[in-house]
N, C-alpha and C positions, 0 to 999 in steps of 0.2 A: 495588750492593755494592762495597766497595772491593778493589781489587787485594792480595792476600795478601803480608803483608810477609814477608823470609827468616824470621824471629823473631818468636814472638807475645810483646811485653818483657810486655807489659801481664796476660799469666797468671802471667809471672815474678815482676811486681811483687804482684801478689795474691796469691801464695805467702810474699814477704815480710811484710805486711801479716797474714796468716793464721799465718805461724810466731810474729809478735808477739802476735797475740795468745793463742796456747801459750800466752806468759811469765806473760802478763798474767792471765788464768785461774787460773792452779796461785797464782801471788801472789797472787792476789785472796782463796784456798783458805786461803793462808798465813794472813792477817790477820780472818777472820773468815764469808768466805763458805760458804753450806753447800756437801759437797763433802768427796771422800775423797781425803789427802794425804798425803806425808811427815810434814809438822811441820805445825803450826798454833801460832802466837803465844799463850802464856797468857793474855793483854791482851786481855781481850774487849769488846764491843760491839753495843748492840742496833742502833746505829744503822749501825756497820760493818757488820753481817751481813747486813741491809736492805738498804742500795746495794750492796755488791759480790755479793749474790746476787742483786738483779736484772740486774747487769753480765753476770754469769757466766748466769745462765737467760737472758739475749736473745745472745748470742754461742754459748752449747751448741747453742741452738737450731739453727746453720749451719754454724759453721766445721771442724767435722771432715770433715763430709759433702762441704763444698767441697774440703776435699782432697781427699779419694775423686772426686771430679767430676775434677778436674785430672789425677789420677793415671790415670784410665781414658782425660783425652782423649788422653793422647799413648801412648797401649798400643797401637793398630794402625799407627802413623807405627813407632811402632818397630819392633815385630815385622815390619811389610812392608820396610824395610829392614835388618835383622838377619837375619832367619830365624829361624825356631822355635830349633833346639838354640842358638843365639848368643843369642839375646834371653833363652831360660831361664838361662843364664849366667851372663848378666850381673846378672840378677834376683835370683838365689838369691846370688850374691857379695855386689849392694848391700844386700837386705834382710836376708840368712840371716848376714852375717859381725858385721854393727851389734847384731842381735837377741839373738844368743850374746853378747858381748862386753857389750850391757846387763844382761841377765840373770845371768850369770857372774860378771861383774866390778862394774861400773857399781851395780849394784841392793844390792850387799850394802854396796860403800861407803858410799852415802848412808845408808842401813838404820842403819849403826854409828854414821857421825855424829851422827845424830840419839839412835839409845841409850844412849851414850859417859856422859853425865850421870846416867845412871843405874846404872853397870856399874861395880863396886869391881877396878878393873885396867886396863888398857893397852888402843890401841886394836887394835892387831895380837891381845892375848887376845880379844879382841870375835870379832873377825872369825874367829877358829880354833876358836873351843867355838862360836857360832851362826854359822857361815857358813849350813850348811844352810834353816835358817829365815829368812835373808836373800835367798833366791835370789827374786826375780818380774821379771815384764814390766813392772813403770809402765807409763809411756805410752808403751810400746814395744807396744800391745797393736793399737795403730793400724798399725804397720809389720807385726806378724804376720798382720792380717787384709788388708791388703794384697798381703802374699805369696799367701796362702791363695786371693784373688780370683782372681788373676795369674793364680796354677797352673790354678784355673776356667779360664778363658778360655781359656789355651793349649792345654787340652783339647778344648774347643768346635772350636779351630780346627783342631785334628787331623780332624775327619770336613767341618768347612765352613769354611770360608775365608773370611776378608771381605776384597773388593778397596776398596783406600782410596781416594777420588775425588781427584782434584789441582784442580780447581774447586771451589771455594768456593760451598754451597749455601747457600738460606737457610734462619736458625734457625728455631724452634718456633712455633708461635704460641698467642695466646690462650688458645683449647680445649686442646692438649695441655699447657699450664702448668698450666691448672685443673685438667687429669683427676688430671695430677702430685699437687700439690696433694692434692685430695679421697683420692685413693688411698692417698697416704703416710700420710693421719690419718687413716683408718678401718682401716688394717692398724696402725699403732702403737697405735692403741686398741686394738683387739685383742690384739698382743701384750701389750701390759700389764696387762691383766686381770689375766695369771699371773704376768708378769716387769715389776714396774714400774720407775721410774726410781729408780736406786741400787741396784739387784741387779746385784752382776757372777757370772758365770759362773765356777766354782772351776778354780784351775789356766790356763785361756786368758784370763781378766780380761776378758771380754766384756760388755757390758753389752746384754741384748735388746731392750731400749725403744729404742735408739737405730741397732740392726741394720737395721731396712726403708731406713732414711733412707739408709747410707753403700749397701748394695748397689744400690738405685733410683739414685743418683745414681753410682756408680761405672759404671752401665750405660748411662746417661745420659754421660757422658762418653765415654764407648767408640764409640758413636754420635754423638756430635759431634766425635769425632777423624775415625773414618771418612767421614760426611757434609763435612766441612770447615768445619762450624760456625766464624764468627767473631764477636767481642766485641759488634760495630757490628748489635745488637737493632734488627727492624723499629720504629719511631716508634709503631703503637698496642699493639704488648702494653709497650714501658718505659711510657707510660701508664697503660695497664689497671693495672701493678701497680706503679704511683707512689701510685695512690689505695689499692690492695686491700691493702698491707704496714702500710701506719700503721693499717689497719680492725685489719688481726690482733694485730699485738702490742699496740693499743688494750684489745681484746678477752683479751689474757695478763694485760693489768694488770689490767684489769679480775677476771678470773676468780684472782688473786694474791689481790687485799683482798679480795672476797668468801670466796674459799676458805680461803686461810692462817689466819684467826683459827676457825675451825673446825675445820680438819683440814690442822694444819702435815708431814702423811706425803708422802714424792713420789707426784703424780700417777699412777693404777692403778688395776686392781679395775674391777668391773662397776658402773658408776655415771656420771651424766652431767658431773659436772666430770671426772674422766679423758676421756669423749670431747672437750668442748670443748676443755682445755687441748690437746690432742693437735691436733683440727683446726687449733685457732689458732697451734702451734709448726711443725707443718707448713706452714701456707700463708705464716706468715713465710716459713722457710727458703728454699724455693721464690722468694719473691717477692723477697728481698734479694741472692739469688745469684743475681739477671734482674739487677735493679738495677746491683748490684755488675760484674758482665760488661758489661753497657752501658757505664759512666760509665768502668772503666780501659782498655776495648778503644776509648773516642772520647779520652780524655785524656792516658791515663798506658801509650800501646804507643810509647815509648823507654825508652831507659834509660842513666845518666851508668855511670860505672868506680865508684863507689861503690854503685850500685843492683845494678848486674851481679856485684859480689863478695858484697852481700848474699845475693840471690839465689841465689849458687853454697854462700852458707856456711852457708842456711835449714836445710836437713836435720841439718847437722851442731848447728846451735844444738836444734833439738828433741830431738836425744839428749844431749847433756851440760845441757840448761837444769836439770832438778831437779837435779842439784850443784851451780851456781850460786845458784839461789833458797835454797836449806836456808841454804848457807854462811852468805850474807849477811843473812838472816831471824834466823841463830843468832847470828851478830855484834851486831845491834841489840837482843836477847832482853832485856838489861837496860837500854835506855830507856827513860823513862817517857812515850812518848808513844801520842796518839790511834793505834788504829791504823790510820785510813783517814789520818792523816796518815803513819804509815808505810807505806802501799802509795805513796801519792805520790811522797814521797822515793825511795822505792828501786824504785821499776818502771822511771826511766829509767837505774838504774846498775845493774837485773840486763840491760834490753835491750842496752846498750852491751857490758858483760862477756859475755853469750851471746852475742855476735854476732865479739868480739873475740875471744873463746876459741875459736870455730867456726873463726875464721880461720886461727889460730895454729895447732888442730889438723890444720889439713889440710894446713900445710907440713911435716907427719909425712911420712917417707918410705911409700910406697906407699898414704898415705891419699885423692888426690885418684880412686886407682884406685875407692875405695868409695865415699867418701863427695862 
């Protein structure tokens, strides 16, 4: 096992990498992917809707959860150097002041921009006869349920304590990736029965099909902060699941053609396609964020003054990016082009502007305190 560097760059850069593809996703939404959004392009596309829905069904599949993984592993590093009443603090400051301020403020702008073409009046009249009905979480529903975990845990540790090992232990192995695995997609099948995929939860914007996944792996991460888990995966389980990840999302594509031209509804309900697709999106998950941990904890644990500032502006790009996507989606609304060639064009000039606008906002006075 290798000697623990001061900084793990290499979850930093995966955090980047994960905030792009936020951008990427909700665009993808824009231009014709299934998927509930702001705006959607009038310009539609059967052949759009086909790739960028399966772009967005093999990335839904992992990358929220891998936040929540990230977010848990450095929850006991923290807390054991903060302390309970300071780490609550600072928690409810970073995620409690962003959450208001999307909600409040944030939510109803984009809200109006987007009805503004429809509204015989000004957009300040918009926003004062509907503010009310403008008010939600977007994808700020991730940062609530994070809070919400948080509060979990720090409760836990009110009656038991976890002491954090300063040795570096080793990861998981095989078996317990599998049970992972098996686990994840026999409980999400189950939830789904009653809450399939595309039911949100009224008022908290929950979505329960995709609940097992972030709390398993946000506990998962809680335990490999405290364990000392690092990037550099024993040689047979990156293996094991070099072969077992391209078996599962084989098996998505697979159960895709099969399924979709019969019952184009999201996966759910008491029926054996909800179980497969559910095994098979699970044991991806699972298997790409082994992957994924391996290949940037052996390649990509530095980090240039470019990567480090991305890094620090990732958070801030996931709460202003739907203002930037709407804008620039609304700007091109009267081109007449393909629209997978407008996701092209404009995915590297909303990631450049999210990331340049994250920048820029955090040289706000008292913003780098939050965000």
């Amino acid at each position: 096992m290798s000697e623990k560097p001061s900084r793990a760059y290499y979850i930093d850069n995966l955090r980047v990498l994960l905030t792009c593809l936020v951008v990427l996703v909700h665009l993808a939404v824009t231009y014709g992917a299934v998927g509930d959004w702001y705006y959607r392009d009038p310009q539609t596309s059967k052949l759009a809707t086909l790739v960028l829905t399966v772009f967005t069904a093999i990335t839904q599949a992992f990358f929220m959860g891998f936040f929540f993984l990230i977010a848990g592993y450095f929850t006991p590093t923290s807390l054991a150097s903060k302390g309970l009443n300071r780490f609550l603090g600072d928690r409810i400051l970073r995620f409690g002041i962003p959450l208001l301020f999307y909600t409040l403020v944030l939510n109803p702008v984009v809200v109006a921009i987007v009805r503004l073409n429809r509204f015989e009046g000004s957009y300040v009249e918009l926003l004062l006869q509907h503010y009310g009905s403008m008010l939600g979480l977007g994808p700020m529903w991730f940062v609530l349920n994070l809070l919400l975990l948080t509060l979990a845990f720090a409760g836990v540790q009110r009656s038991r304590r976890m002491a954090v090992r300063h040795g570096p232990e080793a990861g998981p192995g095989i078996q317990a990736t599998v049970v992972v695995a098996i686990a994840l997609g026999v409980i999400s099948f189950l939830v789904r029965i009653k809450f399939p995929i595309g039911y949100w939860t009224p008022g908290l914007h929950l979505m329960p099909a995709h609940e097992p996944q972030y709390l398993a792996f946000f506990a998962v991460g809680i335990l490999a902060g405290e364990r000392g888990w690092r990037g550099d995966l024993s040689p047979r389980l990156v293996r094991f699941w070099r072969l077992a990840t391209p078996l599962a999302i084989l098996g998505a594509f697979v159960w895709f053609g099969v399924n979709q031209p019969l019952d184009p509804s999201p996966p759910g309900g008491l029926n054996w396609r909800s179980f497969v697709f559910a095994m098979c999106e699970q044991t991806f998950a699972v298997g790409i964020v082994v992957l994924l941990l391996n290949r940037f904890g052996q390649r990509f644990n530095h980090q240039s003054s470019f990567g480090q500032a991305a890094a620090s502006d990732s958070y801030t790009v996931y709460i202003i990016h739907p203002l930037v996507i709407v804008l620039l989606a609304l700007g091109l609304q009267g081109y007449a082009l393909h629209p997978l060639a407008k996701f092209v064009l404009v995915a590297p000039v909303a990631l450049a502007a999210c990331f340049g606008g994250a920048h820029l906002t955090r040289k706000l006075p008292f913003a780098r305190r939050i965000l």
